[in-house]
N, C-alpha and C positions, 0 to 999 in steps of 0.2 A: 336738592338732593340731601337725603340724610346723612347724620357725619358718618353713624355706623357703614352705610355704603361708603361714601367715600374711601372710608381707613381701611374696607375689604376691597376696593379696585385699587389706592397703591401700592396694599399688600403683595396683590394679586400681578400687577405690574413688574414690580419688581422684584419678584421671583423669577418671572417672563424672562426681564434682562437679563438677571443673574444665570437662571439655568438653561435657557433654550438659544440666546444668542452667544457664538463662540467669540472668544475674544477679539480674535481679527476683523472679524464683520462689524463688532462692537467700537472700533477704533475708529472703522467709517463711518459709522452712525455718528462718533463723535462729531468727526469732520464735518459730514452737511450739515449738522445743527450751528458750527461753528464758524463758516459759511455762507450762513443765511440761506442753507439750499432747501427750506421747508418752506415753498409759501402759500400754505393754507394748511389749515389745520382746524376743520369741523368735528361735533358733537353731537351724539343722537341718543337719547335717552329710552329705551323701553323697559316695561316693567321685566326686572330680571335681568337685563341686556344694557351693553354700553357700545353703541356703533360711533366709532371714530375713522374720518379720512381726514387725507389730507395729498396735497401733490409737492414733487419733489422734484427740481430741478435738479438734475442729474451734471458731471464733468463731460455728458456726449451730447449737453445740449439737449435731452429727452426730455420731457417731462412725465415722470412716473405716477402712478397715482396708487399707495399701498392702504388696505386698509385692515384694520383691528374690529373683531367682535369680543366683547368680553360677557362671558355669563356666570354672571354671579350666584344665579345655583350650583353651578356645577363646580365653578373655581376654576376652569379652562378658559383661555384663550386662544382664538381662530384666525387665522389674515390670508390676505393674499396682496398679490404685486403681480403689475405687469412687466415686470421687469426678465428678461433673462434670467439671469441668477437663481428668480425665486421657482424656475423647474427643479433645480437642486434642495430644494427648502426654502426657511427663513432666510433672508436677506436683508444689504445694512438699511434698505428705505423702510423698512417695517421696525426693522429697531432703531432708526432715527423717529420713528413715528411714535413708538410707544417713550422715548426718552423725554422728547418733546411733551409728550401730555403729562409725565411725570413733576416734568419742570416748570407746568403752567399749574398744575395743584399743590408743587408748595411755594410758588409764588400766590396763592388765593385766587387766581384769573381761572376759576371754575365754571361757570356755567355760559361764557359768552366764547365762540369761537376765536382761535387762538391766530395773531394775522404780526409775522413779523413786522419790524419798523425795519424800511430800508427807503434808498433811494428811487427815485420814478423810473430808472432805468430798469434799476430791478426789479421794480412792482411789474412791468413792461414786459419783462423777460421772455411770459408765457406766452404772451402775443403771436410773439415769433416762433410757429411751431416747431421749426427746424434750426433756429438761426444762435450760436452759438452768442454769450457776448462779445460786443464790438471790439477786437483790438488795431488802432488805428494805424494803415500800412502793413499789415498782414495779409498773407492772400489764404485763402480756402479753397477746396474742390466740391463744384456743386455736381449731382448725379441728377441725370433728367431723364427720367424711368420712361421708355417707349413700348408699352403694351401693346402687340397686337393677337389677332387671332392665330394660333401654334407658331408664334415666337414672338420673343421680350429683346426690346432692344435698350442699348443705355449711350446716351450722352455724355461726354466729359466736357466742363468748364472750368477753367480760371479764373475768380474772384480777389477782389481787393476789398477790405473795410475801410473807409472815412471815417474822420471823426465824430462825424456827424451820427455815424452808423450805419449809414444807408446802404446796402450793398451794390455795387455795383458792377456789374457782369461785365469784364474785360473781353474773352474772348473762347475759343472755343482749345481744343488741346484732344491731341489724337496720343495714343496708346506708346507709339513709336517717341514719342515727346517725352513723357512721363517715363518710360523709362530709360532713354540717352539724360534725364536732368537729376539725378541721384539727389541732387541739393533741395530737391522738393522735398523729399520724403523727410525734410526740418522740421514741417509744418504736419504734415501727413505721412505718419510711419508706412502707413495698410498701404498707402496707392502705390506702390510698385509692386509691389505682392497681388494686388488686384491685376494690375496692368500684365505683370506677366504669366499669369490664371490666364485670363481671357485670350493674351497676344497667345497662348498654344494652340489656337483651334481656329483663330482666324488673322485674316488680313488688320494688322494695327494700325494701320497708316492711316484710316476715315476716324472721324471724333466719335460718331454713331458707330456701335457695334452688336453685332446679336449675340447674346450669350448662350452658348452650349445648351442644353437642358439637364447635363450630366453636373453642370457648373453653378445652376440656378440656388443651390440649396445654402452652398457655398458662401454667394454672393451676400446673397439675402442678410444672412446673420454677419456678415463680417460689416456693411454699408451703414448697416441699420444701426450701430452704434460711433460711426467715424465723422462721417458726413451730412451735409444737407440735402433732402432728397424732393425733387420736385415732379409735378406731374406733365411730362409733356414739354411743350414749349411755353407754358400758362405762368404765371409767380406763384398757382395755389401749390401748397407743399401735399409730398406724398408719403405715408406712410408703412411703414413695414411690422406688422402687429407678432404680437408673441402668441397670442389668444386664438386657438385656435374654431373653426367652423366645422359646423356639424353638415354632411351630407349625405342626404337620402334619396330615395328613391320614389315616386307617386304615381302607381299606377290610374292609367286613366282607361275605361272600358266604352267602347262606344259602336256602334252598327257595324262599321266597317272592321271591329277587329279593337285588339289591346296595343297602348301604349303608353309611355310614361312621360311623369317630368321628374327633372334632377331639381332638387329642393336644396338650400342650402339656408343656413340656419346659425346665430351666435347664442351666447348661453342668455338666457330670458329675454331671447326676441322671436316674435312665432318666424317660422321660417320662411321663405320665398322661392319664387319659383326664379329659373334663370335665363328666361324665356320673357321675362318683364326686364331685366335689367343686362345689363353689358358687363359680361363677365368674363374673363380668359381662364383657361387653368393650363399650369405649367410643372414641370416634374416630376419624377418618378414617386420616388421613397426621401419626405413625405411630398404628397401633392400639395400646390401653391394654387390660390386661386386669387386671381385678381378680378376686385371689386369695389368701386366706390373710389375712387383713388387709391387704396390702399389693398397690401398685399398678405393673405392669411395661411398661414398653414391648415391643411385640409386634415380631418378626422375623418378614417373613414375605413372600412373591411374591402369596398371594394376595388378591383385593379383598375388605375390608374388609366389603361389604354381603354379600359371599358368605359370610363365614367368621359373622357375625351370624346368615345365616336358616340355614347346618348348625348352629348352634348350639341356633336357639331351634326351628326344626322341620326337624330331617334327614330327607332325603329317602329314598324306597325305589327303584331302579331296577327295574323287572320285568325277570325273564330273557328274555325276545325283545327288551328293547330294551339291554342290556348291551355286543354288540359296540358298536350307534351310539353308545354312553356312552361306552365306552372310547376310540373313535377322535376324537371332535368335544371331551370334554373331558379326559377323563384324561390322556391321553396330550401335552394340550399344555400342563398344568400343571406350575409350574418340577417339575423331580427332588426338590431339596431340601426341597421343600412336601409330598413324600408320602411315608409312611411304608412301609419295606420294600417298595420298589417294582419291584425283580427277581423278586422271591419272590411277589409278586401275579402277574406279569404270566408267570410260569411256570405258577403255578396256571391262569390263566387259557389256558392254550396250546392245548387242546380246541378252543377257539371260533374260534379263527384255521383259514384257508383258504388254502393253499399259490395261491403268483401268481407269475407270470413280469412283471418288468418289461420294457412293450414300448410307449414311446412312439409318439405319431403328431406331424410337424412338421408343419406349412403354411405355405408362403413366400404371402408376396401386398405388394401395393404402395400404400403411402398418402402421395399426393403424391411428393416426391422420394426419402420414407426406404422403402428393406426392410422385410416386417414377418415377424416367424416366430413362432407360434403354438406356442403345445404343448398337445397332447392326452394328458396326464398317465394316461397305459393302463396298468391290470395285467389278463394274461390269467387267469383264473380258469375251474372245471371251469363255471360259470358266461356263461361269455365274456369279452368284454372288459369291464373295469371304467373309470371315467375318473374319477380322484379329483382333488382340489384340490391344482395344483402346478404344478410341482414344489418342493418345501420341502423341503427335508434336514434340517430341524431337526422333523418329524412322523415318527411311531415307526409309525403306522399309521393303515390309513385303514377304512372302512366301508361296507356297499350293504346292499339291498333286495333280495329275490325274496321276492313273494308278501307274507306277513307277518312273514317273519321276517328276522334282521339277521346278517351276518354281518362277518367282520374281517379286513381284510387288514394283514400286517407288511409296512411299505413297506420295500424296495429305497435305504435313506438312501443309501448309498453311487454307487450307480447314476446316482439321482438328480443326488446332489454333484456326479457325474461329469460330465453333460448338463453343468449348470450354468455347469459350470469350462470346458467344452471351448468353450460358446457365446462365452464370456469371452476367451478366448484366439483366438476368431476374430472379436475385435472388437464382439461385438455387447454391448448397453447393455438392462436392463433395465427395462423401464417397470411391469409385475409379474413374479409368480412365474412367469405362463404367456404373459406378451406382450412379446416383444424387438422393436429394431430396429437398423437398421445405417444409417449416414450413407451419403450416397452416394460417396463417393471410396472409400468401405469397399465397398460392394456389389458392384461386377461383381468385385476379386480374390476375394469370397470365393465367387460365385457359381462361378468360373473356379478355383482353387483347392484353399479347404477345401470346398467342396460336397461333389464327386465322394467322399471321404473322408469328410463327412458320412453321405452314401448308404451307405458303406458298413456302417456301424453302425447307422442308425436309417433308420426309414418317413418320408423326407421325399414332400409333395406338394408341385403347383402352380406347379414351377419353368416350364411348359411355355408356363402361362399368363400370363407376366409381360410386361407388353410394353414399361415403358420398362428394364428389364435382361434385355432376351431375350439368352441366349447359344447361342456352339454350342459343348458338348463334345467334337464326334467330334475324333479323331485327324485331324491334317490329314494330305494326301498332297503331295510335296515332286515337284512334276513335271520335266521336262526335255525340250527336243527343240533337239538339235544340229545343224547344215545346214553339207556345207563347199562352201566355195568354191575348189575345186582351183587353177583360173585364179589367181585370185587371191592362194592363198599366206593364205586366213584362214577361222574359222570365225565363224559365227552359233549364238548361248546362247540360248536363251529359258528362263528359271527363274521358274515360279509356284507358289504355296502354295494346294493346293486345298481349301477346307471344304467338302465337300458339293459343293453346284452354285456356290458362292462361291470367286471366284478373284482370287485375289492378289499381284500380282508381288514378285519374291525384294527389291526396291528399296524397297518401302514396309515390309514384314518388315524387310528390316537395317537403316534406319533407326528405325524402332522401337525395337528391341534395344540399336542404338549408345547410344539417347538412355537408358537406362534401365528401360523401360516393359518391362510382362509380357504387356500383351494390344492386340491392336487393332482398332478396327469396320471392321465389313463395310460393302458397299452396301447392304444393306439394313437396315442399323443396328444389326444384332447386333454383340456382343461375343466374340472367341475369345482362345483362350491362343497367345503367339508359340512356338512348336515349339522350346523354349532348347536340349533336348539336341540337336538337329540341329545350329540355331547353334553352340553351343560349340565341335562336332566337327569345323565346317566352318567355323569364323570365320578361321581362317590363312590357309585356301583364297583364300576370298572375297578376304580386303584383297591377299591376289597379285597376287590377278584383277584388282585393282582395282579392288572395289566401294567405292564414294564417298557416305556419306548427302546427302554435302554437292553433290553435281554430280548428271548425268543420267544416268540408267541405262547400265550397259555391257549393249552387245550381242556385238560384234564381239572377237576372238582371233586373234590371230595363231600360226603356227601353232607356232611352238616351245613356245607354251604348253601345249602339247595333254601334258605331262603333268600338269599340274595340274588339267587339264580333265578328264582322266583319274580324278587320284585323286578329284577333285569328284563325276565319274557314278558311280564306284565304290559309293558311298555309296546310290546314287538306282535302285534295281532296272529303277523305272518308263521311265526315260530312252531318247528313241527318240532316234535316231540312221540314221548313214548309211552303204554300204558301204564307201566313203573314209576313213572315220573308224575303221572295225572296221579295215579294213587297217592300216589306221597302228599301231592301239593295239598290234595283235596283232605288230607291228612292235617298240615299242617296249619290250613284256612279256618279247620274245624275241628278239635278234638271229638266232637260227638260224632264225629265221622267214624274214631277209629273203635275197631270193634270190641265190645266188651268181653272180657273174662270172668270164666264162670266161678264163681268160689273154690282154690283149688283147696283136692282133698288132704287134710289132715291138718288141717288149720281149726283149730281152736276156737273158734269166734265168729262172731256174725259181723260180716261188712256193711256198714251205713252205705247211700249210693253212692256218694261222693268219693270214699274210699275204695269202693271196687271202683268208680274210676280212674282215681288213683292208680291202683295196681294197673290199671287199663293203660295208664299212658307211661309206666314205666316198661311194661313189657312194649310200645309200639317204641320208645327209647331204643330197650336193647332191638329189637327187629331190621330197626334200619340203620346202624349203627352209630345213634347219637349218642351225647352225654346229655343228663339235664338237671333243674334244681328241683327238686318237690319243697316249695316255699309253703307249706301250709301255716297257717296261724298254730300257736303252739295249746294243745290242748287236743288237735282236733285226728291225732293220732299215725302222725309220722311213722312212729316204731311201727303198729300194727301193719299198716300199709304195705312197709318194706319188708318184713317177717313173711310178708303174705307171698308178695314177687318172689321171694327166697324161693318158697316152699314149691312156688308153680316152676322156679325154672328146675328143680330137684325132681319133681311129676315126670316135669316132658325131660329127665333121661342128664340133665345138666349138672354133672355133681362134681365140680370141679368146684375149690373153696371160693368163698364169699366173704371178703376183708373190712369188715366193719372197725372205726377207727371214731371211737367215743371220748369225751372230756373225762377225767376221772370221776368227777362227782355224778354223773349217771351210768357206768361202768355196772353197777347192782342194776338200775332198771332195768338196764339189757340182757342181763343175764337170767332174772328173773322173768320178763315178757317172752325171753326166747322159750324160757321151761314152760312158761303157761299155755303161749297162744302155738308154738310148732315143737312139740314134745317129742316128734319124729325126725327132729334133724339135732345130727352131730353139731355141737356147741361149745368151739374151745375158746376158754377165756386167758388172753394172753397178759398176766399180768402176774406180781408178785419177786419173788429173788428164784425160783427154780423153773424160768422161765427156757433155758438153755435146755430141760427135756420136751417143754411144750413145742418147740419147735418141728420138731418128729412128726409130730399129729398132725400138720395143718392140710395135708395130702388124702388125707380119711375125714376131714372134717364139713360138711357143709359149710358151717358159720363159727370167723375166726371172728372175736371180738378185740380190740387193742385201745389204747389210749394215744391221745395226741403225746405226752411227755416221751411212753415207753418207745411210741414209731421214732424217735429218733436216734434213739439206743438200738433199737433192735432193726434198723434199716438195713444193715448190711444182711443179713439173715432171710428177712423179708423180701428183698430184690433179688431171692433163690428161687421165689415163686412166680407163676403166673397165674395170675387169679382170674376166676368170672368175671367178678364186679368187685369194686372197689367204692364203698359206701362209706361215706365223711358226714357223721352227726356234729348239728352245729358249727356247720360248715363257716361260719363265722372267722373261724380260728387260723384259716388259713387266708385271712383279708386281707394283709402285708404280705405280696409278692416273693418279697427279698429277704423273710425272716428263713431259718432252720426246716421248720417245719413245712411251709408250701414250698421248699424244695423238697423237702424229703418225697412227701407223698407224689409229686410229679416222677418223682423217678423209678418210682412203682409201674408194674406191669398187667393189664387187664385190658379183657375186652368191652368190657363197659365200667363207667365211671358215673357213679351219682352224688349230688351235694343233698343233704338236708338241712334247710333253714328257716327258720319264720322272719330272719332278717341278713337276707343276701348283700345287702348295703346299708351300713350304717353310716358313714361318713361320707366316703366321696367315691365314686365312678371307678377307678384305681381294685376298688375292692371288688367290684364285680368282673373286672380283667383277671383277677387273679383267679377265682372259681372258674372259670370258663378257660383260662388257661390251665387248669387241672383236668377238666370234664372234655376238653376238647382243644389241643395246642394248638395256635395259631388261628384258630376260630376268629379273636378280634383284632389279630396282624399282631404287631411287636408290640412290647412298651413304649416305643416310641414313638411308633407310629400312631398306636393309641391317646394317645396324651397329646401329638400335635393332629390330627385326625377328626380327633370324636372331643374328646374332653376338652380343648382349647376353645373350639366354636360352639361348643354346649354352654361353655360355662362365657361367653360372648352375647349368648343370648342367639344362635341359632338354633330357631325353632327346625327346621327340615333334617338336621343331621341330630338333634332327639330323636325326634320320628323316627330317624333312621335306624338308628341302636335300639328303641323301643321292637322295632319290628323285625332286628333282625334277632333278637335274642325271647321274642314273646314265645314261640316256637317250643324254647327247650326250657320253661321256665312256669312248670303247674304252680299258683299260688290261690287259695282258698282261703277268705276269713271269716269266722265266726257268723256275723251278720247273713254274708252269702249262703252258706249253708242251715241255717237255725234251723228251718222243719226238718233237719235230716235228726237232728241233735235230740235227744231226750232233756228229759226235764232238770232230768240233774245230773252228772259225772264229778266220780268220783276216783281218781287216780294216785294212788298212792306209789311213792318212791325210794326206793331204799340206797341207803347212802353208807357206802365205807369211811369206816372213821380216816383220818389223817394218821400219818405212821407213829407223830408222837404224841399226839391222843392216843393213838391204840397201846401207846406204852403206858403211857399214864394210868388208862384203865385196867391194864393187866393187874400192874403193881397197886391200884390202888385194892382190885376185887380182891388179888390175894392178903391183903392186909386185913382189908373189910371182912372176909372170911374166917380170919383167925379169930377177929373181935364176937362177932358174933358167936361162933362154937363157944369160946370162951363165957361169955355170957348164959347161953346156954345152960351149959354144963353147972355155973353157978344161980341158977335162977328159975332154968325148967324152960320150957319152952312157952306156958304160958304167960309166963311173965318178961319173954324177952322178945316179944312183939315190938314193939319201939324198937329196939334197937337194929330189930330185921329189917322195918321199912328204911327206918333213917338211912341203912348202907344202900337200900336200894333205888332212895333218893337221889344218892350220890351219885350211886352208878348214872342213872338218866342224865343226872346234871352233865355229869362228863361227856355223856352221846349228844348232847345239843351243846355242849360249848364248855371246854372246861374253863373259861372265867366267870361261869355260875356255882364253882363248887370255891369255899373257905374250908381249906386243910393247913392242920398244923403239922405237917412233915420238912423236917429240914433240908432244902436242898431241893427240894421239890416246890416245882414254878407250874401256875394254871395259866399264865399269856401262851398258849400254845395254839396253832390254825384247829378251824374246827371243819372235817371233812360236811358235818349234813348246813353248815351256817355257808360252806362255800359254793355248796350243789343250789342252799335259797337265794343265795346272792342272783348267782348266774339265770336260775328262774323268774326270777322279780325283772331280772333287766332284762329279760326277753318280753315277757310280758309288757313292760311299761315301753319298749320301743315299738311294740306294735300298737301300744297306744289304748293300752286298755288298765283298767283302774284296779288294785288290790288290793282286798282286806286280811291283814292276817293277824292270827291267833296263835296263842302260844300258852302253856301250863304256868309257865315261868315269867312271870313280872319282867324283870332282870333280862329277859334274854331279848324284849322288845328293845330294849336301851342300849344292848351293844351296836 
């Protein structure tokens, strides 16, 4: 052997010692090597592997034989011992065995087996299977084991040793001896203890005694390490083994019918039958079998009375009754208790009868619990079978027709299957074939797993159940819509119908909210809440403002009506009304709604797109929405709304019209009003003698204002109630919580429009705010808003965009450039007029009147035709000043040109509308200078 192996098995050793043998046991191990109790000690070398034995004369006179595997792949060491002790583990003959080899490798005694030096008596020792060493004049107790068939009898003798060793059998000694001579037990602690075990159950007085069978187990282990034990009346010695036997079963088949042998078996020896050899068995728990002179504990699953009468009268089974054999006992005896048990039950395969497994269930009710029944069915050419079950651990089952028996191979699998699925729906087994279910488990699973029950197995009785009667139908989700034109609202009515059971949408969403999956009826049944409807329709619902917590809604107002909309979308059943068809078909399709004819005294000729414009602001005011006219800018907003003005003035409406403009387009409006409807009253509210324009707004068709002055002049203005309420650049009111989108909310009108070419410029936030002008509560609260819509938009759900997309496309006409071009001519050309800034307009006061003086002066010394130059130069100035007074260089003292310029702040506002809708600008100017500010 290599030194490298070597230096890894004493490594490997002695760690062995150190970590797996506790100290005490290690003390002993000292002892028998100290002793000379090791006398042999063999060596087996395989590749990887170190097998060492060795036998051990034990203090009971035993001879042990322990032995060591060492594998050097792994770095583990294996042993065993016959010993007692080593049931509990490692024991001291294993670590006397590995000490021993320790001690012969660093003595160099490697590779020849290891054989203490002692004297011949002790070389001799082993000889003597039972015989302790000789001490000369001492006596011993020999036990003379009398085996017979269903009882064990034992002998007691008194023995001397000679010097010589020899023993020699003085005489015999009865129970009644042993224990009146107390002075024995010097030599022999156990034998009174034995003596008065056995003296309870019988007559002491004979040497020969039968021992109990309740006592034999007892015995066994106490003997087996005191005494010398022989066989009979013979000198051969008897033994009492640790090691136990393996016992099985072997069926034998043959004409006349089935029968067996009881086999019996040691660890690597084939087994035997016990029908060739003389064997007894004795005991309960464990069984004892005596064999061979010696006596073994039995391994074995089965009972002990059983394996006695196949022993002492094995039975014959006739062939008509072999399948009932096979099913009721064979087949539930452990596996390992029968011999070649695949290779029988193949032979046997003839007898067996192909079966479909096909349970029967039955619900029924005891007291408060579910109970489910099984009818454990296999179908057969036969019919149906109903075996005992379901058990997954039976291999097969058996039946009757007529006289003869036949076998079914149960469906284990199937079975298991049942089993596990009942398990997984809660239910609790009371046996194999009767479950039940608690009741807070009952109606989900009747509501539930049932239906999916049914679909795999024959359930009955659910019909009959009366304190968990359910309805499974599919409920139907009803609707009937009613408007109220007059009025500007609709009436909902939403029921969940089961059957002839009806339930409104209120008690359903409450339900649902709270967690729950099913709810009673009036009549006390149980049904499932309809969740994929809920789920599909729960955004809808909380719009609508369904409230578990408040009283049902009935009532809609009508802007709602697309929500109401995508709500019936859903609901095929949903009646409804012609009002409501109109609308909807209204609001699916603007081309639906019907066109208006140019009304009279309008100014101008409408593109189509703009008479539809006016089309969808008048179907706005009709039914009473608000909306955004989002056109692209360019494409003629002003005219549009001029236009609607004039038609609702035609049909008889001449109640004012509160237009609410930026200052810096304040002139276009005033002038587009003069141009394109020169027939309508047009007050412009602006200036410092605005307290008598007040007067007028009552005679006016069209009151014009600025966002600055509506905040000033609000109190004034909430004196009136206007037609329409019309907000240019509706932008301005994009921050909910500033001044201004309070003020104009608190304005009073019957219709409300935004115009914008950019309804949203930054975030979502800003389109609540317009629509909470055009229409309150339209998209719920702010905060409902923002935790609602804006939280999971900006999350990334797609279906609640959609949502907002669709419920605001309705009131929200936008047209771009592109979309319309064949309407557009070739070229437009819109010009805009812009009031100066208040001190611009001073500046240019003071400057003309200066500039004027200069001039005349000139004049007067020059003529007129010579004071050309100096006309334009002032007139230079002047322009400079109307486009920016930081283009004009004046030497006046006191006098500053960093002042705002009203037409540089009307171009600002126009550029940034323009470029957020994403379109490119070139602009032109007289003034170098004025590109650069």
């Amino acid at each position: 052997m290599e030194t490298g192996g070597e230096t890894k098995v004493h490594a490997l050793l002695q760690e062995f010692v150190s970590d797996s043998i506790p100290d005490y046991l290690l003390e002993g191990s000292h002892y028998i090597i100290s002793n000379g109790g090791v006398q042999k000690l063999s060596l087996k070398k395989r590749e990887g592997f170190w097998d060492v034995e060795s036998n051990i004369q034990g203090d009971d006179f035993q001879v042990y034989s322990p032995e060591l595997t060492l594998d050097l792949n792994q770095g583990k060491i294996s042993y065993y011992c016959n010993c007692p002790d080593s049931f509990s583990g490692v024991c001291r003959h294993v670590g006397a065995t590995a000490l021993k080899l320790l001690s012969s490798m660093d003595s160099g005694d490697k590779d020849e087996p290891v054989r203490p030096k002692s004297e011949w008596r002790q070389s001799f020792r082993t000889f003597f299977a039972s015989e302790p060493e000789p001490e000369a004049g001492r006596h011993y107790y020999v036990f003379r084991m009398h085996p017979e068939k269903g009882r064990m009898q034992v002998a007691f003798y008194r023995a001397r040793q000679n010097k010589s060793g020899l023993s020699t059998v003085q005489n015999e000694v009865t129970l009644e001896q042993i224990i009146r001579n107390p002075d024995w037990a010097d030599t022999s602690p156990l034998l009174p203890e034995v003596a008065l075990q056995i003296g309870q159950y019988i007559d002491y007085q004979g040497h020969r005694v039968e021992v109990p069978e309740g006592l034999l187990n007892w015995l066994f282990r106490a003997i087996r390490k005191e005494y010398y034990l022989f066989w009979r009346d013979s000198d051969q010695p008897c033994r009492i083994e640790t090691k136990t036997m393996r016992l099985m079963l072997k069926p034998k088949l043959g004409d006349d019918g089935l029968s067996f042998d009881v086999m019996l078996g040691r660890e690597g020896k084939p087994p035997f039958s016990i029908l060739d050899e003389e064997v007894y068995f004795y005991g309960q728990l464990p069984l004892w079998v005596c064999w061979n002179k010696g006596f073994y504990p039995v391994q074995t699953g089965l009972n002990p009375s059983l394996i006695q009468e196949l022993a002492e009268n094995p039975p014959l089974i006739p062939q008509s009754e072999i399948a009932e054999f096979l099913d009721r006992v064979w087949t539930r005896l452990p596996a390992s208790d029968l011999y070649d048990q695949e290779a029988f039950l193949e032979h046997m395969k003839p007898i067996f009868v192909p079966a479909e497994y096909s349970p029967k269930l039955f619900l029924d009710e005891e007291g408060s619990l579910l109970t489910l029944q099984i009818q454990n069915i296999y179908t057969t050419e036969h019919g149906e079978i109903s075996l005992p079950g379901p058990n997954p651990d039976l291999q097969t089952g058996s039946y009757q027709v007529d006289t003869s028996s036949f076998l079914i191979r149960r469906d284990q699998e199937a079975e298991q299957q049942l089993t596990h699925k009942l398990q997984e729906m809660h239910f609790q087994p009371r046996n194999n074939a009767i479950w039940f279910l608690e009741p807070e488990e009952a109606i989900a699973f009747l509501l539930d797993a049932y239906p999916k029950l049914v679909e795999e197995y024959r359930v009955y009785g659910e019909k009959n159940l009366a304190r968990y009667k359910v309805r499974l139908t599919q409920p139907v989700i009803t609707a009937k819509l009613e408007s109220k034109e007059e009025d500007k609202w609709f009436n909902l009515d939403l029921n969940v119908e089961y059957d002839d059971q009806s339930v409104p949408i209120e008690k359903i969403w409450k339900a649902w909210t709270q967690g729950k999956r099913y709810v009673q009826l009036k009549d006390g049944s149980y049904t499932s809440l309809p969740e994929s409807w809920l789920e599909k329709l729960s955004h809808k619902l909380k719009v609508l403002g369904y409230d578990p917590n408040k009283p049902p809604r009935k009532e809609f107002k009508q802007f709602e009506a697309p929500v109401l909309d995508k709500l019936l979308e859903d609901l095929p059943e949903a009646v409804t009304d012609p009002f409501w068809d109109n609308l909807r078909t209204k609001i699916h399709s603007f081309k639906e709604i019907k066109p208006l004819a140019v009304p009279n005294g309008l100014q101008a000729t409408l593109r189509p797109y703009q008479a539809q414009g006016l089309s969808y602001l008048n179907f706005l005011r009709e039914y009473g929405f608000g909306g955004i006219l989002a056109d692209e800018m360019g494409l003629g907003k002003t005219i549009q709304t001029l236009a609607f003005i004039q038609h609702l003035v035609n049909k008889g409406i001449n109640a004012p019209n509160l237009i609410v403009v930026p200052t810096s387009v304040l002139p276009n409006w005033e002038r587009e009003a003069e141009k394109f409807v020169p027939g309508l009253k047009c007050l412009i509210i602006y200036g410092t003698r605005r307290e008598a324009m007040f007067k007028q707004i009552e005679g006016s068709h069209l009151v014009i204002t600025t966002y600055a002055l509506l905040r000033r002049d609000l109190e004034e203005l909430q004196k009136h109630e206007f037609n329409a309420i019309i907000l240019d650049e509706a932008q301005n009111i994009k921050n909910p919580n500033t001044i201004t989108a309070r003020s104009v909310r608190k304005l009073a009108s019957k219709l409300r429009i935004c115009l914008s070419g950019t309804p949203i410029e930054n975030n979502l936030f800003e389109l609540w705010s317009l629509f909470e002008f055009l229409m309150p509560g339209f998209l719920g609260s702010q905060h409902s808003f923002q935790r609602g819509i804006v939280k999971p938009i900006k999350d990334g759900d797609e279906e609640t965009l959609e949502f907002l997309r669709s419920r605001v496309k309705p009131f929200i006409l936008r047209r771009t450039k592109s979309q319309v071009a064949k309407d557009l001519p070739p070229k437009v050309e819109n010009v805009f007029h812009c009031a100066l800034a208040d001190e611009q307009m001073e500046l240019y006061s003071a400057l003309a009147k200066k500039l004027k003086e200069q001039v005349l002066q000139t004049v007067d010394e020059k003529g007129m035709a010579k004071s050309q130059m100096s006309i334009l130069d002032a007139l230079l100035k002047l322009r400079q000043i109307c486009c920016h007074p930081r283009l004009l260089k004046l030497d006046m003292p006191g006098v500053s040109t960093n002042l705002p310029s009203g037409k540089f702040d009307a171009f600002k506002d126009m550029v940034t509308d323009i470029i957020e809708e994403g379109h490119k600008v070139l602009v032109f100017s007289q003034f170098v200078q004025m590109l650069h500010i």
